[in-house]
N, C-alpha and C positions, 0 to 999 in steps of 0.2 A: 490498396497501395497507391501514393500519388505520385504522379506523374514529373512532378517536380524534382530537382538533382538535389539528390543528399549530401549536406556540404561534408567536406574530407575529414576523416578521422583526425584530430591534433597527432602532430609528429613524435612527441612524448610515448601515446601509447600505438605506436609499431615498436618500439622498443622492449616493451613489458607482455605480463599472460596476462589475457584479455581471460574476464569473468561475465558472462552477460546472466542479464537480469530481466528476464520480461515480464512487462507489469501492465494486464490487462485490465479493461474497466474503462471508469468514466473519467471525461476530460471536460472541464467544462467553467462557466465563471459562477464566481462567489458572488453574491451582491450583497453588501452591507448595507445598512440605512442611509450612509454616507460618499461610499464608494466601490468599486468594484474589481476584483480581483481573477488571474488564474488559480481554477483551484481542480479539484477532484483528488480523492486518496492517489492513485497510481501517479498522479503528475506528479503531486509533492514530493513523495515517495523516490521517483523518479529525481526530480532536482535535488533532495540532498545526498543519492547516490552518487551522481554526477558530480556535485560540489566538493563532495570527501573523497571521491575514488578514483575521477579521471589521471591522479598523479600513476597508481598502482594497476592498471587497467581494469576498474571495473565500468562496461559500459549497461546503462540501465537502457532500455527497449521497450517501446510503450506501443502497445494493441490496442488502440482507440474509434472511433470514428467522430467527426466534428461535422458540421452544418457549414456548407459555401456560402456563407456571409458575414456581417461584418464580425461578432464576435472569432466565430473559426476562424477568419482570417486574423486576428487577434491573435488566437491563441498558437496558429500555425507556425506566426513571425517570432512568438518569443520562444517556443521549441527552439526553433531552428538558432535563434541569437544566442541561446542557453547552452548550445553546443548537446541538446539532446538527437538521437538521432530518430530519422522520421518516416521509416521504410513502414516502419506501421502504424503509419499515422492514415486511415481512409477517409477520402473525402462524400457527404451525403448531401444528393443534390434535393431529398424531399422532405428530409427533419431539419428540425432546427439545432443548431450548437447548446449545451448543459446549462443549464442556468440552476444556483441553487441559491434561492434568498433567507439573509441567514440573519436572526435579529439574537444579538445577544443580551443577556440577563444583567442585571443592574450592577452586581459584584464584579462581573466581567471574567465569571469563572464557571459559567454554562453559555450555552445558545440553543435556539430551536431553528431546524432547518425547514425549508417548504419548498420540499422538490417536484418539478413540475412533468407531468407522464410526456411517453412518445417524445425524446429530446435522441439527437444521433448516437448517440454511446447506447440505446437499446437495440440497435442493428447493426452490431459490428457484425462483418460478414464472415465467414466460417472460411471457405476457402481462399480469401485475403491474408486471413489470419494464419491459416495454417503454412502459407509457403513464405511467413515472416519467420515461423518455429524451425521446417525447416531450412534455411540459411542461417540464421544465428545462431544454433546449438547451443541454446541458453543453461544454466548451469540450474537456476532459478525459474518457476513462475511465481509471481506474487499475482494472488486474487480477491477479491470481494464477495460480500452476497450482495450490496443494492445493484452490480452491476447486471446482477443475473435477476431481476426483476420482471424481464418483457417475457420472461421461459414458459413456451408454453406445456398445458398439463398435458404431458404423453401417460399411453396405454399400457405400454407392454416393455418401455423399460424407466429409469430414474430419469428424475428431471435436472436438466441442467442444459445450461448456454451451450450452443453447440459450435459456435468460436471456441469458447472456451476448451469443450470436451475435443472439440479437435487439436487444439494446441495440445492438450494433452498427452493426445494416442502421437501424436509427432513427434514431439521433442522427447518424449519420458524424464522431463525434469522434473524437480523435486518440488513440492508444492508446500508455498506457504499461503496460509489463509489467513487474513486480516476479515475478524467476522462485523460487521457494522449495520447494528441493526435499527433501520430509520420507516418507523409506520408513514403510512399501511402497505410500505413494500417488504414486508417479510414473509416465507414462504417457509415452512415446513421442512416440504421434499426435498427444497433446492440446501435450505441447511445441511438436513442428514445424508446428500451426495458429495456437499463441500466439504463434508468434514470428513469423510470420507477416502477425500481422495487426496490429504494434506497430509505431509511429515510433519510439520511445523503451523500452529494456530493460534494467533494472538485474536485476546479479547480485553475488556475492560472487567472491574468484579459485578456489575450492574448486567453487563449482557451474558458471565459467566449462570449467575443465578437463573435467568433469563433461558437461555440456550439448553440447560439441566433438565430445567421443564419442560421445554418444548420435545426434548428428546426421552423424557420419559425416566430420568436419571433418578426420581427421588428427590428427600430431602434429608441433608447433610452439610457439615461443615464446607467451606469451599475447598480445600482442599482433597475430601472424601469425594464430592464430587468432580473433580479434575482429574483423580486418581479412575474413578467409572467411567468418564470421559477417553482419558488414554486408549482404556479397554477396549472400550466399546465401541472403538473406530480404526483402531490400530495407529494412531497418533503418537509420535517419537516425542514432539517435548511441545507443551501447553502455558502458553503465556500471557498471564494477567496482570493489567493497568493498575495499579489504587491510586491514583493525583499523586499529590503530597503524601499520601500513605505508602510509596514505593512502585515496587512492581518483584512479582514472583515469578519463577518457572518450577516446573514439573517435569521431568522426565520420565521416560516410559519404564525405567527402570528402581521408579521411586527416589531418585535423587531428588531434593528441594533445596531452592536457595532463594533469598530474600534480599531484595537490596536494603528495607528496612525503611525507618521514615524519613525526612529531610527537613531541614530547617527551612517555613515558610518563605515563598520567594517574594522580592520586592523587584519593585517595577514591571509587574502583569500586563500585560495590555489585553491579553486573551489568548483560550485554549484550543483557539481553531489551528489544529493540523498536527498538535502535540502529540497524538498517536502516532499519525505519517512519521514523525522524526523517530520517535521510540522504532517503528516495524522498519525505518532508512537505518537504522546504525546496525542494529541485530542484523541482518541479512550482509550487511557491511564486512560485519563480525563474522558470516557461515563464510563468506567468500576468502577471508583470512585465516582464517583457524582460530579464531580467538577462541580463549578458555569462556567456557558459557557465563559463570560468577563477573568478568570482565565485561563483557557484551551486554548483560546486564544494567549494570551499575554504569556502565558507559550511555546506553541505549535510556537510561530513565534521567539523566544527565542534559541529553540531548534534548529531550523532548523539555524538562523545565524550560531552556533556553528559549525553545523554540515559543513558551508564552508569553516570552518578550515582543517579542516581534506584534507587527498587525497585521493580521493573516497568517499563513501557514507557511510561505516563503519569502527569505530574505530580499529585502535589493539590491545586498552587494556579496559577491564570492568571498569578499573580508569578514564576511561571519564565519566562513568554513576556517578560517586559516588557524584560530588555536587548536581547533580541533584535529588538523593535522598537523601539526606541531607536535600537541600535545602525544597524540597517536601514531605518530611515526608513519605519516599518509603521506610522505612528500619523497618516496623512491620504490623503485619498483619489491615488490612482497617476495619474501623470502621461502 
């Protein structure tokens, strides 16, 4: 936890029921061929909860660690300017700040990342972490697997970040898992404890095939395996990306719903962070009550948008605002 003063909650939400959201993992810069950005899943993630929900009090909560130099100090300043809050933000005086260089593909409709080992988001520290779960009584944890990369193989029980797994025995929130799988940091064990320990598991259909595998699932339509999936981990509702081809969920009750395909989008710039918006609006949506078919269709909505952009986050709050409009985000939740 840094030492620095958390600027004051906006006067807005003392008014309203605060929802928090803690979103552990990596924080760290994007570098494009040309330029370079804040990025990491949980940051994104992170500012478009803040952007749509600080009206109705959702406050999103980041469990990070960043590198004392110039990028973390970088990324410190715009936390804090972003109105994110920073009680779990730790500072690392012997790794370096995230860097992920990220070269996209000629269409502008893939990229290849090259993440670089031992960066500070591998050492968030456990007991930092955990007396940030208990104070916020977070409603949410949102997680990763690349953040759970540095874990090392234990004997005698499952693997996993042990920041992590202490947020967990802490808080007992409700876990959602955003699975993101980037070689050669994928791991097995630390999958089958993640999945595990999630009510809620958003993937892409490329990592659902993928994941099927590694876990031993078989081969089968994707649904048939979503459906083995559910089972075989005790997972409440399963949610998969298709681009342009939509996006599905699964419940654990056999419910499916489809948002169906979309009319190719113009003005692309790129799909970096298109997920983060899709897993920002669904969780937007569990803090609300939205009906899941809505969350959906809203959360696949979002994320097109979001390929507008260059990078993963806007530069101006003026991109949230139809979206609260549109959504009824601009008074406190009923």
């Amino acid at each position: 936890m840094d030492e620095r003063t958390t600027p004051p909650v906006p006067h807005s939400l003392s008014e309203v029921h605060h929802s928090t959201i803690l979103l552990f993992g990596e924080v760290l810069i994007d570098c494009f061929p040309d330029h370079e950005v804040q990025g990491g899943a949980p940051l994104n993630v992170a500012h478009h909860l803040r952007g749509l929900g600080v009206g109705i009090g959702v406050v999103p909560m980041l469990v990070t660690r960043i590198g004392k130099d110039e990028h973390g100090h970088r990324l410190f300043d715009a936390m804090q300017s972003a109105g994110l809050p920073i009680d779990g933000v730790q500072l690392d005086s012997l790794h370096p700040t995230g860097e992920v260089r990220i070269d996209l593909e000629a269409n502008s409709q893939g990229h290849r990342f090259e993440i670089a080992p031992d960066q500070a988001w591998d050492f968030i520290h456990a007991d930092m972490a955990r007396l940030v779960g208990l104070s916020s009584r977070p409603e949410w944890l949102y997680f990763g697997t690349l953040a759970q990369r540095s874990v090392a193989y234990p004997i005698t029980r499952p693997a996993a970040h042990p920041a992590l797994r202490a947020l967990m025995q802490t808080t007992h929130a409700k876990g959602f898992l955003d699975i993101n799988l980037r070689d050669p940091w994928v791991r097995k064990d630390v999958l089958r404890w993640s999945l595990g320990k999630a009510e809620i598991v958003k993937m892409n259909e490329e990592e659902l095939l993928r994941v099927a595998h590694m876990m031993g699932l078989g081969s089968a339509s994707q649904t048939v395996l979503g459906k083995r999936m559910l089972h075989a981990f005790g997972i409440r509702q399963l949610l998969v990306t298709e681009g342009q081809n939509g996006a599905w969920l699964l419940q654990n009750d056999g419910t499916y719903h489809h948002t169906g395909p979309t009319e190719p989008l113009v003005d692309v710039v790129d799909s970096v962070g298109a997920g983060d918006g899709f897993a920002a609006v669904f969780l937007l949506g569990l803090t609300q009550g939205w009906p899941v078919e809505q969350a959906l269709e809203r959360s696949h909505h979002f994320a097109g948008e979001i390929c507008r952009l260059r990078g993963a986050i806007p530069d101006s709050d003026d991109f949230y605002q139809p979206f609260i409009t549109a959504w009824q985000l601009d008074g406190p939740a009923t």
